[in-house]
C-alpha angles and dihedrals in degrees: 000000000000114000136176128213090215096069098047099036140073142167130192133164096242098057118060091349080282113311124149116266141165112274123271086006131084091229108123118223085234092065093057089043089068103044095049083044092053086045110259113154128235092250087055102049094038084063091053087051116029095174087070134090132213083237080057095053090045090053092049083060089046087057095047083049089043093051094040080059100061114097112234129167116235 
């Protein structure tokens, strides 16, 4: 399944001081992130937040890759 982040993310300055977040919620895309990186499995995670799809949860690993992606200098 090919999914892109743009269509299942948003950010905006007035909703979680902009951080990005799924579309029309208030779960950050931070939050998903750590669950799926301590091992929690879609179904799982798809029971703890049922407003959410697995399209969303494989946007939310298309953004991590998106972001991985951006050169920045450290």
């Amino acid at each position: 399944m090919e999914i892109s982040w743009r269509e299942h993310i948003e950010s905006s300055p007035d909703v979680l001081h902009g951080k990005p977040r799924f579309k029309g919620t208030r779960i950050p895309v931070s939050l998903i992130l750590g669950y799926l990186s301590s091992g929690m499995n879609n179904k799982k995670i798809l029971e703890e937040f049922p407003d959410l799809t697995e399209e969303d949860i494989a946007a939310s690993l298309d953004f991590a890759r998106y972001l991985a992606e951006l050169e920045v200098a450290i």
